[in-house]
Structures are given as C-alpha cells and as structure tokens.
VMD Tcl script that draws the C-alpha trace (Angstrom):
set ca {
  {0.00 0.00 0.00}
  {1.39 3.59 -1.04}
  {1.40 6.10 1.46}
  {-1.01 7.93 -0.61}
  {-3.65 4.83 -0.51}
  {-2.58 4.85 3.30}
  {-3.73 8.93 3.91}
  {-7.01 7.98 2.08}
  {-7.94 4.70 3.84}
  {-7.38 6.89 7.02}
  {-9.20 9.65 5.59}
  {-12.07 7.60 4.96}
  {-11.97 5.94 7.89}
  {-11.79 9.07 10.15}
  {-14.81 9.91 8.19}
  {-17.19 7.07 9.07}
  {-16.06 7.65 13.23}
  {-16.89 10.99 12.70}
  {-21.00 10.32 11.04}
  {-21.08 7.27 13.30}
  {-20.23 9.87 16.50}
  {-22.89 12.25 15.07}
  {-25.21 9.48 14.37}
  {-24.91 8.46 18.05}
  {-25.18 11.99 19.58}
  {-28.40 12.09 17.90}
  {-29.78 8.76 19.44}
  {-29.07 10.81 23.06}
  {-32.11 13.48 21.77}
  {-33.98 11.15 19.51}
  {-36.11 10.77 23.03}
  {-36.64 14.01 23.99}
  {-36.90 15.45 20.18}
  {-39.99 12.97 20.06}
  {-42.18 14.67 23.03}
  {-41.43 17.64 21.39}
  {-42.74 17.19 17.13}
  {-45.66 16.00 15.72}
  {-43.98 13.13 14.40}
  {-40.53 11.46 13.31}
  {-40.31 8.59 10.67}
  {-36.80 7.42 9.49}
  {-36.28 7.11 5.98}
  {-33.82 4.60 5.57}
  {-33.23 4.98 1.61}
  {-32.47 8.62 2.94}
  {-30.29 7.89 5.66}
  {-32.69 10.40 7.30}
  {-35.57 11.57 9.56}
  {-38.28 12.98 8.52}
  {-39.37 15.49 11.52}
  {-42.94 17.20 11.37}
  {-42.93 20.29 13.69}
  {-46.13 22.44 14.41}
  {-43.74 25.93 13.94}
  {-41.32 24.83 11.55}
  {-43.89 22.57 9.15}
  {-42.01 19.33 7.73}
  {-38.29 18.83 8.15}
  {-35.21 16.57 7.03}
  {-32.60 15.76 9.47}
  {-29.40 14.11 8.16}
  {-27.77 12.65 11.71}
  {-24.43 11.77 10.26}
  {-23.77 14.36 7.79}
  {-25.34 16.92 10.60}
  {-27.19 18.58 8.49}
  {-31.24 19.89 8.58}
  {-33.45 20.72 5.27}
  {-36.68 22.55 5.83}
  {-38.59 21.76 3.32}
  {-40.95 24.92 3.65}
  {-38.46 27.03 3.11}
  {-36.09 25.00 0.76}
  {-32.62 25.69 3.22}
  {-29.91 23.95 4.25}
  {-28.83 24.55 7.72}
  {-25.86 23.27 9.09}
  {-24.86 22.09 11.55}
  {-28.42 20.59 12.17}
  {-28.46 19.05 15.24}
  {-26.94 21.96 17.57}
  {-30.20 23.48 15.58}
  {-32.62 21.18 16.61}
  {-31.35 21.54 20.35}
  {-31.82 25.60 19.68}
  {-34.87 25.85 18.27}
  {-37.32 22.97 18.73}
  {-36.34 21.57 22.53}
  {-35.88 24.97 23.99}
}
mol new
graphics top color blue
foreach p $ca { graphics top sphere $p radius 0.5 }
foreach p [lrange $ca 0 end-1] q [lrange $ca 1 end] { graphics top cylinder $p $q radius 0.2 }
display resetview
C-alpha cells in the first residue's frame, strides 16, 4: 500500500467515526426530540428523519452528515443538530 492509498484509507476511515459519533449523539435526543414534534419517521433509503414540527412545518434531518433541510423554506442549515437543540427543545 502507497502512502497515498494509506492517507485515504485513514481519511475515509476518520470519516465514518466521525458520522457514526454524530449518528450516536443524535440517538441521546432522539427521546426528547420525540415529546417535542408532531412526528418522526426514518427514511432509511435517505439515511434520514423525517421530523414534522407544528412551527417549523415538515423537516429533514441528516444525523451523520449533521445537516437539517426545511422543506418549507427549501434551506440547508448546518450544523443541524446543535439546531434542533436551539430551536425545537428549547
């Protein structure tokens, strides 16, 4: 293996700790996040949730690439879930 193969294996693997960390932080709220919405449905061709929220309308929430889409208002917001935390569970 070159050492350039070697810096993108570990590139790629740093990657995948990093969404499966963000993926995990998410699990910690998933509770409390439900009490909160109308509803949450995982999309799993997506590799996202679908959030319904009475103020914000229907939203997309990408756990490991920590991103939100509200579909209302066709923006990206990023990173999505310190937004969540902000603006739907306080």
């Amino acid at each position: 293996m070159s050492s350039e193969e070697h810096n993108d294996y570990g590139l790629r693997h740093t990657r995948r700790s990093l969404r499966e960390e963000r993926d995990k932080k998410f699990a910690e709220w998933l509770p409390t996040l439900k009490e909160k919405c109308i509803s949450i449905e995982y999309n799993e061709k997506q590799w996202c949730y679908f959030i319904e929220h009475s103020k914000y309308g229907m939203i997309k929430f990408f756990p490991k690439a920590n991103k939100v889409f509200q579909i209302r208002k066709e923006k990206w917001i990023k990173p999505g879930l310190r937004w969540l935390v902000q603006n739907i569970l306080q």
